[in-house]
PyMOL Python script that loads the backbone (N, CA, C, O; Angstrom):
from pymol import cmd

cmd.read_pdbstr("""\
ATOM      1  N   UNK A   1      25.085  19.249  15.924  1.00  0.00           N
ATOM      2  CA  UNK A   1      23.938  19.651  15.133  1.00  0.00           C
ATOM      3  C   UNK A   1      22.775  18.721  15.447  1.00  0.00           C
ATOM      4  O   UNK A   1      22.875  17.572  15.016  1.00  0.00           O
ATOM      5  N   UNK A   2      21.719  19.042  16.115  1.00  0.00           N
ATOM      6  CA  UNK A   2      20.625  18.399  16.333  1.00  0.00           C
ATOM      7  C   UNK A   2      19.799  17.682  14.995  1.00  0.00           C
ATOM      8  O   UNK A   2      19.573  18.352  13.988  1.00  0.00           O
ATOM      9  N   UNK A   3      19.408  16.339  15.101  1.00  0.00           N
ATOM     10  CA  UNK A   3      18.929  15.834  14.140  1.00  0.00           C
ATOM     11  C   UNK A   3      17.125  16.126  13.813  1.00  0.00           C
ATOM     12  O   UNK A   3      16.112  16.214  14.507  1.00  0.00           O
ATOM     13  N   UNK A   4      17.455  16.202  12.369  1.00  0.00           N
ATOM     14  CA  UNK A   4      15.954  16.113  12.454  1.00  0.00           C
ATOM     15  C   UNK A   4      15.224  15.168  12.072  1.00  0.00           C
ATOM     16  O   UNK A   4      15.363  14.336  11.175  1.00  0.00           O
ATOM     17  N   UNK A   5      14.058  15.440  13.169  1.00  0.00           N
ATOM     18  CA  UNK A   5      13.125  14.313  13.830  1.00  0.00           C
ATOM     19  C   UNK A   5      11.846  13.569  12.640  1.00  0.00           C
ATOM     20  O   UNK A   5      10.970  12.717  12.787  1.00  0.00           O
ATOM     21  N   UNK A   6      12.274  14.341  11.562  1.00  0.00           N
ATOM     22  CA  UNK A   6      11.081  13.822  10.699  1.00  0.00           C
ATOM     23  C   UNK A   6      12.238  12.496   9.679  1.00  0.00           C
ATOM     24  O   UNK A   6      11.760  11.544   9.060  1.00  0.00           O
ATOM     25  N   UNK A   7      13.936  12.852   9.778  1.00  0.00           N
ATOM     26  CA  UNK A   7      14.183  11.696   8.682  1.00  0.00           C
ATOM     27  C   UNK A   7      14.221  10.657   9.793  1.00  0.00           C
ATOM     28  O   UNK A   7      14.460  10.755  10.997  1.00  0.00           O
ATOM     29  N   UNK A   8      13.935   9.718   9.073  1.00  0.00           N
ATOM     30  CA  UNK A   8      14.078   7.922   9.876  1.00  0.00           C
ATOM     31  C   UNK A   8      15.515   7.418   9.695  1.00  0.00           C
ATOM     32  O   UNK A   8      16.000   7.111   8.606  1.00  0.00           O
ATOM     33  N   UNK A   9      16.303   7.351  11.175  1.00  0.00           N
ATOM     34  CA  UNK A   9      17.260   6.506  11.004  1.00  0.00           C
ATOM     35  C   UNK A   9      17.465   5.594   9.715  1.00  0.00           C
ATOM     36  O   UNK A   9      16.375   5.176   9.326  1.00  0.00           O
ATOM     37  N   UNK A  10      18.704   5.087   8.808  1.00  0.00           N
ATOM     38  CA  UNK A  10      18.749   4.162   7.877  1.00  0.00           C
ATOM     39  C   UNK A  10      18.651   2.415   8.347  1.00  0.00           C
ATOM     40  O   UNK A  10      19.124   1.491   7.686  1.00  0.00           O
ATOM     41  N   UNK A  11      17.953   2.299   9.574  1.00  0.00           N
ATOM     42  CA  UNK A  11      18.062   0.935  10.411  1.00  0.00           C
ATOM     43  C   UNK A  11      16.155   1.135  10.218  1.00  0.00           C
ATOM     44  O   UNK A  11      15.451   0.239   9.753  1.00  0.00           O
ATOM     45  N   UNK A  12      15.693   2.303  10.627  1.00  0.00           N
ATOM     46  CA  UNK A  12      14.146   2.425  10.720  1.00  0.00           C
ATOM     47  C   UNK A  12      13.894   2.490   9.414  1.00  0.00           C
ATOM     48  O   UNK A  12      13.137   1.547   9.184  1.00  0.00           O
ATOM     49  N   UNK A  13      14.142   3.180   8.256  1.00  0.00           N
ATOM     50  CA  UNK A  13      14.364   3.215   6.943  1.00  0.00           C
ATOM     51  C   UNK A  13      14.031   1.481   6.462  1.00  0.00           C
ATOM     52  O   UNK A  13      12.950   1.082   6.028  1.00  0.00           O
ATOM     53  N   UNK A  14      15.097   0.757   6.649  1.00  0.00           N
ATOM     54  CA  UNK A  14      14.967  -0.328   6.132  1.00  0.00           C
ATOM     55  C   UNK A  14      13.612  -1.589   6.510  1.00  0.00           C
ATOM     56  O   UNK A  14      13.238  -2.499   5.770  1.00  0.00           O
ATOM     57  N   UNK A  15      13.023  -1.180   8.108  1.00  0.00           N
ATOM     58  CA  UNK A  15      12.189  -1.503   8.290  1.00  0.00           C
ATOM     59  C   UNK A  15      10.739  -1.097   7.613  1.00  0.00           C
ATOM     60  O   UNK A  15       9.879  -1.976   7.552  1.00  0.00           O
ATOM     61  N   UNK A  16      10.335   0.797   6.884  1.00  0.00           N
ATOM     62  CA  UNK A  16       9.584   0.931   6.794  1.00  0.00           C
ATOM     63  C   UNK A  16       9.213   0.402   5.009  1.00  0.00           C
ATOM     64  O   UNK A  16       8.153   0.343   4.385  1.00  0.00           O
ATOM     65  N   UNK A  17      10.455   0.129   4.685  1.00  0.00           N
ATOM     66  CA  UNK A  17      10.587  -0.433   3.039  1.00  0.00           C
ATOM     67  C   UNK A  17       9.987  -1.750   3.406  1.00  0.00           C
ATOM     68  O   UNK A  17       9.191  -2.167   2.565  1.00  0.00           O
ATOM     69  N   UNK A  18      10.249  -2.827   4.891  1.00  0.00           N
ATOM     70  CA  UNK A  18       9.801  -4.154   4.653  1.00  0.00           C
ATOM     71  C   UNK A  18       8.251  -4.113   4.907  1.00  0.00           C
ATOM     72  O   UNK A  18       7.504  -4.998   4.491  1.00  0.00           O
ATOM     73  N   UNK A  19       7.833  -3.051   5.601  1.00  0.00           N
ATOM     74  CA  UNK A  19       6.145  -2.887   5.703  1.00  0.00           C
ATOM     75  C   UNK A  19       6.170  -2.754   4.501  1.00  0.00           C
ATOM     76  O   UNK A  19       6.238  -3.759   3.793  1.00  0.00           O
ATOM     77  N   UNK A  20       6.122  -1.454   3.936  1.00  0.00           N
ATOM     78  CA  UNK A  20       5.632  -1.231   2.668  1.00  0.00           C
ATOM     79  C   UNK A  20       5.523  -2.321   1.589  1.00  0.00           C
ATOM     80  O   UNK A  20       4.519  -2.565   0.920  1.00  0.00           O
ATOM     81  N   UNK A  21       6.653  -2.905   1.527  1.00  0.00           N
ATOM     82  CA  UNK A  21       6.667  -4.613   1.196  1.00  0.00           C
ATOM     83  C   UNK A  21       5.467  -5.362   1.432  1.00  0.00           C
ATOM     84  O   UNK A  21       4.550  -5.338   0.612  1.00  0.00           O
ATOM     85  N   UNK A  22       5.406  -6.050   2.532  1.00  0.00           N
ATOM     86  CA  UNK A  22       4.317  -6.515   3.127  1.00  0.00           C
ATOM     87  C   UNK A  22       2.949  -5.925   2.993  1.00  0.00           C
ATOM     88  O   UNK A  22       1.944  -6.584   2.727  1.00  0.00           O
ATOM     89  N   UNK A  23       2.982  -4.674   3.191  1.00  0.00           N
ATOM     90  CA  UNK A  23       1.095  -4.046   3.031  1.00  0.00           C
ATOM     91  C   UNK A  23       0.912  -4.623   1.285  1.00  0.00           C
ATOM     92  O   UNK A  23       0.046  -5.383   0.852  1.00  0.00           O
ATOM     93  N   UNK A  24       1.813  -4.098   0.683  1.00  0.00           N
ATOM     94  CA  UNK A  24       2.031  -4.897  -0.794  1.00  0.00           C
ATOM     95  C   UNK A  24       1.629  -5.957  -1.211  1.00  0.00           C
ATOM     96  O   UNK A  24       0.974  -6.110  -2.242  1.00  0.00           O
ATOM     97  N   UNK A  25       1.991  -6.827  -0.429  1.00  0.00           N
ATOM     98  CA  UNK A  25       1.580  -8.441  -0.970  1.00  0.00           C
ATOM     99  C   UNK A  25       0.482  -8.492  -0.533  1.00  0.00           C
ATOM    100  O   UNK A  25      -0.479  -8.708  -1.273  1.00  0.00           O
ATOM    101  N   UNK A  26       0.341  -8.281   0.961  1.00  0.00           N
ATOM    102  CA  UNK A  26      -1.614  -8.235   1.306  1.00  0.00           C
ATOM    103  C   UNK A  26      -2.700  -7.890  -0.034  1.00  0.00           C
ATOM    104  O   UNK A  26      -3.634  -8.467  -0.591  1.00  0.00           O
ATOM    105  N   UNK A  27      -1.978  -6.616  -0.166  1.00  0.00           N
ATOM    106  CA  UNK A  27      -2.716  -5.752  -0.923  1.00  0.00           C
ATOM    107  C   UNK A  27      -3.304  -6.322  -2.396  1.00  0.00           C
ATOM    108  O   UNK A  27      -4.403  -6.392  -2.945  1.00  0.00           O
ATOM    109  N   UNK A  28      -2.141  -6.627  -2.655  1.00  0.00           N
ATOM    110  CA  UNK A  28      -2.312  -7.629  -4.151  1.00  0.00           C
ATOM    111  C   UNK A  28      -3.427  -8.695  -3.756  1.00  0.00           C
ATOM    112  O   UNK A  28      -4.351  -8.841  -4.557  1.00  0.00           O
ATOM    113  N   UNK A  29      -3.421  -9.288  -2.840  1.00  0.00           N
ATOM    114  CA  UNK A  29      -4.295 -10.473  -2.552  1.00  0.00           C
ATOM    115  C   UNK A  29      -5.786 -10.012  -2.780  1.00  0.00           C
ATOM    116  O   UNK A  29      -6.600 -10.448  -3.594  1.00  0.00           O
ATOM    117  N   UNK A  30      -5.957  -8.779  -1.621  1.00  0.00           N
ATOM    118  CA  UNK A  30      -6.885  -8.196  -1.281  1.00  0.00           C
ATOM    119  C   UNK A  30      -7.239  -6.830  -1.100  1.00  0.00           C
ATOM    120  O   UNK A  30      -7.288  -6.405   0.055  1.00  0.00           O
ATOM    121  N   UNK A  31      -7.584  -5.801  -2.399  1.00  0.00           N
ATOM    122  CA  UNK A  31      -7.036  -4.242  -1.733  1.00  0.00           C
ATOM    123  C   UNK A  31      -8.154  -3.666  -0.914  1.00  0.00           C
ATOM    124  O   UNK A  31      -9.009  -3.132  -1.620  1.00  0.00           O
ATOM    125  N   UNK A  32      -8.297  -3.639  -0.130  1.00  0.00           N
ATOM    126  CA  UNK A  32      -8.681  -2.934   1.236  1.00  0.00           C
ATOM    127  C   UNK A  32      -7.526  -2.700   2.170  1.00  0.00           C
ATOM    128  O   UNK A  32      -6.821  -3.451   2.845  1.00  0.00           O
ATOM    129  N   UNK A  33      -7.583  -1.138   1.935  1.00  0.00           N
ATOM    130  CA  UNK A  33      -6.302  -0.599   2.497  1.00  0.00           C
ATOM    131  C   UNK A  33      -6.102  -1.094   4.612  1.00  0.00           C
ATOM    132  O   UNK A  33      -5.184  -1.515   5.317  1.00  0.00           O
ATOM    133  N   UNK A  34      -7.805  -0.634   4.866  1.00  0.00           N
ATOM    134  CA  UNK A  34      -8.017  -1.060   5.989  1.00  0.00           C
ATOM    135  C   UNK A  34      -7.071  -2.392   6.561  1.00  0.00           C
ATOM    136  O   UNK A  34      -6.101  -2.341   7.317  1.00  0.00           O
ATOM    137  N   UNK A  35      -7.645  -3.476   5.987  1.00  0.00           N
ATOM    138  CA  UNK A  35      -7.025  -4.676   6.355  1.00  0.00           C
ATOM    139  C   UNK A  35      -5.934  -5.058   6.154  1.00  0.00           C
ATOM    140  O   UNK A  35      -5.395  -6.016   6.708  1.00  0.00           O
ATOM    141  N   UNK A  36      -5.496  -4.381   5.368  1.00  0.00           N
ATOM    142  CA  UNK A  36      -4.108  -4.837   4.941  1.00  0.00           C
ATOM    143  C   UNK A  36      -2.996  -3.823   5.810  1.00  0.00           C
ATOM    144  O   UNK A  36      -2.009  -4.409   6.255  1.00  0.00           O
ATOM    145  N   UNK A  37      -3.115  -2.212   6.093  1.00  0.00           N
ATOM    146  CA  UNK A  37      -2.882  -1.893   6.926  1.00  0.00           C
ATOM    147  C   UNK A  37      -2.653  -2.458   8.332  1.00  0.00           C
ATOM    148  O   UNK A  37      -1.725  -2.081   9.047  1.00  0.00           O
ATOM    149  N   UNK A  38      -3.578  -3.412   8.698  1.00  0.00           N
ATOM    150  CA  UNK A  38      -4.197  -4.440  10.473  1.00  0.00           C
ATOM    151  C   UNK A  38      -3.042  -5.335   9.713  1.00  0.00           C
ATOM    152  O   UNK A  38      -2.260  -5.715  10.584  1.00  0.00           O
ATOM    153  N   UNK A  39      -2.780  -5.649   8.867  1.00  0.00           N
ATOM    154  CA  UNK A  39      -1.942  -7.149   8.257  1.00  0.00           C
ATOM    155  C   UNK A  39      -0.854  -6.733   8.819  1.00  0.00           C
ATOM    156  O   UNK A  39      -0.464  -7.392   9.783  1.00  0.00           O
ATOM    157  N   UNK A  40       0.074  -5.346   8.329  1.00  0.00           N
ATOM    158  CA  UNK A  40       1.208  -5.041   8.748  1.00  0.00           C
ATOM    159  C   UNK A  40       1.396  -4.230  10.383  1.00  0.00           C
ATOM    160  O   UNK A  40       2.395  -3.639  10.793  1.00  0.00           O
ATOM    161  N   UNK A  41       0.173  -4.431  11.041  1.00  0.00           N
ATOM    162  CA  UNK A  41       0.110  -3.672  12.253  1.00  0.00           C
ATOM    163  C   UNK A  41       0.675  -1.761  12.199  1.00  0.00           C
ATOM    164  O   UNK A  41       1.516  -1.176  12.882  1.00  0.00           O
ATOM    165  N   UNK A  42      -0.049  -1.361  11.306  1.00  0.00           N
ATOM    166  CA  UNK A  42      -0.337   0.132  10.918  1.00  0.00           C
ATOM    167  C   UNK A  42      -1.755   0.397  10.681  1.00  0.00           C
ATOM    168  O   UNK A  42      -2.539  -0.509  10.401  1.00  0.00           O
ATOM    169  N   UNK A  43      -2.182   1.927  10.814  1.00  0.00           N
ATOM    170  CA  UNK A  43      -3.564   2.065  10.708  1.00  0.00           C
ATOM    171  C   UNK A  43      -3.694   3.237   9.289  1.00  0.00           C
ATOM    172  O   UNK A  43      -2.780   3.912   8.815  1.00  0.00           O
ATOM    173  N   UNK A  44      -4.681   3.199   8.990  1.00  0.00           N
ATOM    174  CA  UNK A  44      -5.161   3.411   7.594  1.00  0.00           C
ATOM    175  C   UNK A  44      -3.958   4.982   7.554  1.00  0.00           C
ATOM    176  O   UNK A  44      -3.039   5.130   6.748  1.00  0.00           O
ATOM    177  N   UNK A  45      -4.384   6.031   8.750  1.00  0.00           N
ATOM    178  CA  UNK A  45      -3.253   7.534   8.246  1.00  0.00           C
ATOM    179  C   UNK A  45      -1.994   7.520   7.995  1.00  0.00           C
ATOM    180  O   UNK A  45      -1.444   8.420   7.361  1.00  0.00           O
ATOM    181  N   UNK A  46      -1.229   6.225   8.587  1.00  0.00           N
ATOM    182  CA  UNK A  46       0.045   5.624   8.209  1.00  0.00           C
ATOM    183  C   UNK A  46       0.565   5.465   6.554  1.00  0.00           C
ATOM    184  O   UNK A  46       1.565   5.966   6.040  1.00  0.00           O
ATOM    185  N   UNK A  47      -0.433   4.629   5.954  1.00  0.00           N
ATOM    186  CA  UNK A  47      -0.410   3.947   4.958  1.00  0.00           C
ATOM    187  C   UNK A  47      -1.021   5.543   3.923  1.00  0.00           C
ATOM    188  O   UNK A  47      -0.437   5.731   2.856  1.00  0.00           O
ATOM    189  N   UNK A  48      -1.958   6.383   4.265  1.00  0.00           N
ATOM    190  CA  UNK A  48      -2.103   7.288   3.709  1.00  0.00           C
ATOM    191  C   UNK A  48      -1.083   8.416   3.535  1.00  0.00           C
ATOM    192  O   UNK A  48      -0.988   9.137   2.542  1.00  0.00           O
ATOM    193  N   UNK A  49      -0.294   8.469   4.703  1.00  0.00           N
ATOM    194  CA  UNK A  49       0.997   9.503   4.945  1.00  0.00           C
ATOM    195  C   UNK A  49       2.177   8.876   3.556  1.00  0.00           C
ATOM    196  O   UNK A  49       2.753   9.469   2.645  1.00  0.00           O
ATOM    197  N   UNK A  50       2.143   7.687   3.907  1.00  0.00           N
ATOM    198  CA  UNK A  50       3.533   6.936   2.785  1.00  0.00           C
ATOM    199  C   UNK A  50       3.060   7.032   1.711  1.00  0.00           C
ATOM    200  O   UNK A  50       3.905   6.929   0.822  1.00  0.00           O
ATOM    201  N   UNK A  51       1.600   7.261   1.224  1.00  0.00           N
ATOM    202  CA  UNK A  51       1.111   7.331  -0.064  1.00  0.00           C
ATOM    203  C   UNK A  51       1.578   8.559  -0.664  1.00  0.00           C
ATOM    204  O   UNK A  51       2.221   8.653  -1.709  1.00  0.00           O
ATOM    205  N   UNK A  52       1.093   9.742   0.299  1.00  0.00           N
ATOM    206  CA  UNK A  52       1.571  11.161   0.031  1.00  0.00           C
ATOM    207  C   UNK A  52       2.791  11.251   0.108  1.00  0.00           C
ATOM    208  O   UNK A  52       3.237  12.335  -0.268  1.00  0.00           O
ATOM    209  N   UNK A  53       3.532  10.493   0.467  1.00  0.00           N
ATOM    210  CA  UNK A  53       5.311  11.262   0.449  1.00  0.00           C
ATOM    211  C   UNK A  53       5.894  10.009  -0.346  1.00  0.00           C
ATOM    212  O   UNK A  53       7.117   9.925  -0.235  1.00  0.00           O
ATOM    213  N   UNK A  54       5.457   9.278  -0.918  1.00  0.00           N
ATOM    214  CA  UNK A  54       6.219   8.064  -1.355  1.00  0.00           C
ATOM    215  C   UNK A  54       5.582   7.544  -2.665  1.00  0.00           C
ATOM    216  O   UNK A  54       5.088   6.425  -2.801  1.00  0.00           O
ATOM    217  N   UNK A  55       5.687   8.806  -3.905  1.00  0.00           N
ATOM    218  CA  UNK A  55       5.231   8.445  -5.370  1.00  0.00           C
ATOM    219  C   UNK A  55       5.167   6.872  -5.525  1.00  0.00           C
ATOM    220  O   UNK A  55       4.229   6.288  -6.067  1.00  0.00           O
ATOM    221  N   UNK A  56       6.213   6.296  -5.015  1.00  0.00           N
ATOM    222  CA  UNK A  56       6.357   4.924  -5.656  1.00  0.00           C
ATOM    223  C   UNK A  56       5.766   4.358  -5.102  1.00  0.00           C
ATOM    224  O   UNK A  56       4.960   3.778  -5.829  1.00  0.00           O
ATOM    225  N   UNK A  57       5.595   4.032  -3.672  1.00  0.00           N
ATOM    226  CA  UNK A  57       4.819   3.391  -3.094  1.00  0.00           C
ATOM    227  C   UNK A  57       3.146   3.922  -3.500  1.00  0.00           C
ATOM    228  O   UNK A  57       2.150   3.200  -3.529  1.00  0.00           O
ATOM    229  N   UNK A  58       3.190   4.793  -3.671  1.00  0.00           N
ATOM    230  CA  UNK A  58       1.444   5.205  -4.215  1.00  0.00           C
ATOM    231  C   UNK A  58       1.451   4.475  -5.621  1.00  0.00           C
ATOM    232  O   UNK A  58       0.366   4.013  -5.973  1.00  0.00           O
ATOM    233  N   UNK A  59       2.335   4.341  -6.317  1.00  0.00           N
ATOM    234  CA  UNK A  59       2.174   3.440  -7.975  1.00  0.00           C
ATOM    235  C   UNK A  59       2.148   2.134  -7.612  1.00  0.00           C
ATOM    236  O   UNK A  59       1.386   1.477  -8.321  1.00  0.00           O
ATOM    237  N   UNK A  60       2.768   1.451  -6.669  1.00  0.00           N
ATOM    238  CA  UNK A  60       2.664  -0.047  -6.068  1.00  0.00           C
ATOM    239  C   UNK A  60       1.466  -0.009  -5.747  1.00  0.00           C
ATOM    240  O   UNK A  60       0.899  -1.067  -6.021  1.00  0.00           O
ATOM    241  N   UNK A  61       0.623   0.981  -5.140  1.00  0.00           N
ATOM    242  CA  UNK A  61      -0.484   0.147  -4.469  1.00  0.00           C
ATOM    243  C   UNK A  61      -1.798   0.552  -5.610  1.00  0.00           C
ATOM    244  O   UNK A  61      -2.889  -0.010  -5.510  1.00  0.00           O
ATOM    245  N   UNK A  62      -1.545   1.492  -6.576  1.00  0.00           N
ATOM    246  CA  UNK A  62      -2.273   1.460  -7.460  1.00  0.00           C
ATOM    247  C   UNK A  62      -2.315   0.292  -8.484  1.00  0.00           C
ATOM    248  O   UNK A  62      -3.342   0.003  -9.098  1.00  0.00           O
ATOM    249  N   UNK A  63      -1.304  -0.265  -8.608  1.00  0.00           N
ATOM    250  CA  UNK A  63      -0.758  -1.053  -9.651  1.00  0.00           C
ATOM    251  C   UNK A  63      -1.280  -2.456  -9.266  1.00  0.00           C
ATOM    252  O   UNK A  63      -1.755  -3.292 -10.036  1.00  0.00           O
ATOM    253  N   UNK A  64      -1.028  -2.601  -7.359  1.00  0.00           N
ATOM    254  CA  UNK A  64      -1.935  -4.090  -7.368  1.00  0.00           C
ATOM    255  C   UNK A  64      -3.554  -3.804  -6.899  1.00  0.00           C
ATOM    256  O   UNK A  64      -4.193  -4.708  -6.361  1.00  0.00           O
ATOM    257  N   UNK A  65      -3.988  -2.835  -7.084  1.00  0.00           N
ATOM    258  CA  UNK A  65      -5.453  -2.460  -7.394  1.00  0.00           C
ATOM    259  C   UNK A  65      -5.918  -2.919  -8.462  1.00  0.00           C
ATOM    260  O   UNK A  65      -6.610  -3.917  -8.664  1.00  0.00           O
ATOM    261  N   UNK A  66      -5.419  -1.975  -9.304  1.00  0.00           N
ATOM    262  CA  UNK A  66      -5.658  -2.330 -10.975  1.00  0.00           C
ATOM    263  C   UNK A  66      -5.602  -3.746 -10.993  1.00  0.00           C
ATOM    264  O   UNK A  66      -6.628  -4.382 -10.752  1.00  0.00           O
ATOM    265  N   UNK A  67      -4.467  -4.358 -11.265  1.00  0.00           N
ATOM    266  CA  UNK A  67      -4.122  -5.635 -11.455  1.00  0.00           C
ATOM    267  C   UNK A  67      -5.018  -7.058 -10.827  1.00  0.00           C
ATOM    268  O   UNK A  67      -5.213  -8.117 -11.422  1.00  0.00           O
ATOM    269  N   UNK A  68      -5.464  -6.673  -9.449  1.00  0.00           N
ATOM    270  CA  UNK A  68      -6.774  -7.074  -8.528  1.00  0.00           C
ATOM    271  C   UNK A  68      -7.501  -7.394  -9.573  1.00  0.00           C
ATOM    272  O   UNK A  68      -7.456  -8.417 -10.256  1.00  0.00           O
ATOM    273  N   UNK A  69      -8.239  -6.378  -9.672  1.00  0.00           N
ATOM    274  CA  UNK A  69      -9.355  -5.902 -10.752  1.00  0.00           C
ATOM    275  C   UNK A  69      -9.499  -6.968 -11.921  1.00  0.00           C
ATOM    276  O   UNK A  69     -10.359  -7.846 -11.992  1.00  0.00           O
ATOM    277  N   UNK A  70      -8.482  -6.710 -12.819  1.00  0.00           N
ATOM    278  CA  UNK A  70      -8.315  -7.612 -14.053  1.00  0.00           C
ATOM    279  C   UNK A  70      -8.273  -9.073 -13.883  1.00  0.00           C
ATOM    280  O   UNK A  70      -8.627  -9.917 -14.706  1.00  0.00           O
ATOM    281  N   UNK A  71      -7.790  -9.258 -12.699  1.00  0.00           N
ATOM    282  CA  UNK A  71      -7.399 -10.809 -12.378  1.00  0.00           C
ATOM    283  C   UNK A  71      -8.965 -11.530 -12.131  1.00  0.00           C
ATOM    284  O   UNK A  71      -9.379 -12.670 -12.344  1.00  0.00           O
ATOM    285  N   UNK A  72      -9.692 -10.140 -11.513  1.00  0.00           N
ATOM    286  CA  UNK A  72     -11.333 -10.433 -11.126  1.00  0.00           C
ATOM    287  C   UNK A  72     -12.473 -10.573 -12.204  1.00  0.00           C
ATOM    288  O   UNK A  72     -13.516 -11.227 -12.165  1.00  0.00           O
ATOM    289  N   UNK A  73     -11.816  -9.547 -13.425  1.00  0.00           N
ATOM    290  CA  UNK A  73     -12.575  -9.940 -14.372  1.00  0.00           C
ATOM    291  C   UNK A  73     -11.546 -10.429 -15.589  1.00  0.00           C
ATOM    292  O   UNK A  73     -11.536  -9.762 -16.624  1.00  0.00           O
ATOM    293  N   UNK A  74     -10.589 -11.718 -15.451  1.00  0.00           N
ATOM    294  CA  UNK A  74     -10.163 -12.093 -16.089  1.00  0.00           C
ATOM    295  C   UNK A  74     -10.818 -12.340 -17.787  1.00  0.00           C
ATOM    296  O   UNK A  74     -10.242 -12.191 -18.865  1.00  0.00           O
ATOM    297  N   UNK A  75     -12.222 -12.765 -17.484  1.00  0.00           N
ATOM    298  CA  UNK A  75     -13.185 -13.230 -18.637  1.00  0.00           C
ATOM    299  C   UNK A  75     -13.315 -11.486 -20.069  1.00  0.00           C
ATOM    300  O   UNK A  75     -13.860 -11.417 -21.171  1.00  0.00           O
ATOM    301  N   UNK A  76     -12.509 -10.410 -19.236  1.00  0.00           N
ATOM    302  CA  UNK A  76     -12.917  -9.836 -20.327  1.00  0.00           C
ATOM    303  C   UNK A  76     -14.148  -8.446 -19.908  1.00  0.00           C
ATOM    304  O   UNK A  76     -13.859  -7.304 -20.263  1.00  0.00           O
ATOM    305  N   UNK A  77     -15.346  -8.689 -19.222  1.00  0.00           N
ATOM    306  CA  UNK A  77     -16.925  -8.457 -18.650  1.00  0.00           C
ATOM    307  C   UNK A  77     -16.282  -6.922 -17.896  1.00  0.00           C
ATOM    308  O   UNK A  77     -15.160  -7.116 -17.427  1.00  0.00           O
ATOM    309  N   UNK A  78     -16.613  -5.984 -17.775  1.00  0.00           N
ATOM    310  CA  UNK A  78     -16.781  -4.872 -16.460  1.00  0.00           C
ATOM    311  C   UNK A  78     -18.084  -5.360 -16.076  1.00  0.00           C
ATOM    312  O   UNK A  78     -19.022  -5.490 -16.863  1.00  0.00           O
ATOM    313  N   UNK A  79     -18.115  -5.636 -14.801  1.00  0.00           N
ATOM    314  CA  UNK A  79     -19.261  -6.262 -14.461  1.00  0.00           C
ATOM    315  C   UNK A  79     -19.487  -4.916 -13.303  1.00  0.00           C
ATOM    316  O   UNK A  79     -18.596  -4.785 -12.464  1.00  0.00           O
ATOM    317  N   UNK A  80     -20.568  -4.019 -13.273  1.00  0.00           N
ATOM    318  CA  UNK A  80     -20.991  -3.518 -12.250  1.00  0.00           C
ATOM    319  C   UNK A  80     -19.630  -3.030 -11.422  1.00  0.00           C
ATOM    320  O   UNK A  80     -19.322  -3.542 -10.345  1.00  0.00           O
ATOM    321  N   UNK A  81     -18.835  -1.950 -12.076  1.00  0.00           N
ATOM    322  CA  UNK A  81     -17.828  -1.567 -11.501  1.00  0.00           C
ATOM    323  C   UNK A  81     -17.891  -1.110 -10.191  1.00  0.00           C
ATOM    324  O   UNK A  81     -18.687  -0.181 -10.056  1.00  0.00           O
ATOM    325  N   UNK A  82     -17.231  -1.507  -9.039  1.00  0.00           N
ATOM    326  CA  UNK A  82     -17.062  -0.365  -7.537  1.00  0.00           C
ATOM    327  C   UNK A  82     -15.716  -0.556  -7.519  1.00  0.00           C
ATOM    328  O   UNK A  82     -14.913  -1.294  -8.090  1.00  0.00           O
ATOM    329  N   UNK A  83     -15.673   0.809  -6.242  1.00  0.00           N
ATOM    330  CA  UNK A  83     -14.452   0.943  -6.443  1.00  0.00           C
ATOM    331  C   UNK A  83     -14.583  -0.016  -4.830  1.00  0.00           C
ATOM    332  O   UNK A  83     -15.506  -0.283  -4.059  1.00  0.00           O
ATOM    333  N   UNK A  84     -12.912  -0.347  -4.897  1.00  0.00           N
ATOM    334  CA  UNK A  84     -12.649  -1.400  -4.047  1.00  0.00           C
ATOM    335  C   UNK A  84     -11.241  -0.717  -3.460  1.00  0.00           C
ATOM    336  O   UNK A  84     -10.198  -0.782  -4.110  1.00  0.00           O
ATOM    337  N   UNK A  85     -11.342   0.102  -1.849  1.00  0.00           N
ATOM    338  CA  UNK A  85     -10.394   0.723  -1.687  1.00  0.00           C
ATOM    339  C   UNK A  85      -9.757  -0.616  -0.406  1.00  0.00           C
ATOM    340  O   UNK A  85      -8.672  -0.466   0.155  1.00  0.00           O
TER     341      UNK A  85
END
""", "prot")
cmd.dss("prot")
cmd.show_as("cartoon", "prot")
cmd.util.cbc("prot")
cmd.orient("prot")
């Protein structure tokens, strides 16, 4: 039975959990998907593809957005909100 080419081996599997990992911690630091994408050597449609097929990973990277945010205006202030992708 020929395999199909869209599931990832469970050896490639475990690698794309340690990116996702990694774009993670970047991310928390700094969310610009851009750079943090270049951090884990993936480009922005990568990181957009795992967003769309990977609920959880789309709540991780919302979650250290948000969290960004608050840490930035720790004092309390919305200061001149942008969004910071």
């Amino acid at each position: 039975m020929p395999k199909d080419k869209k599931s990832p081996c469970p050896n490639q599997e475990i690698q794309i959990a340690e990116l996702k990992d990694r774009f993670i911690f970047y991310y928390e630091q700094l969310p610009v998907q851009k750079l943090a994408a270049g951090f884990i050597g993936r480009d922005e449609d990568t990181i957009i593809k795992w967003r769309t097929s990977d609920p959880d990973f789309a709540d991780r990277v919302a979650k250290a957005r948000s969290e960004w945010w608050m840490r930035q205006n720790s004092d309390g202030r919305l200061v001149g909100a942008t969004t910071v992708w």
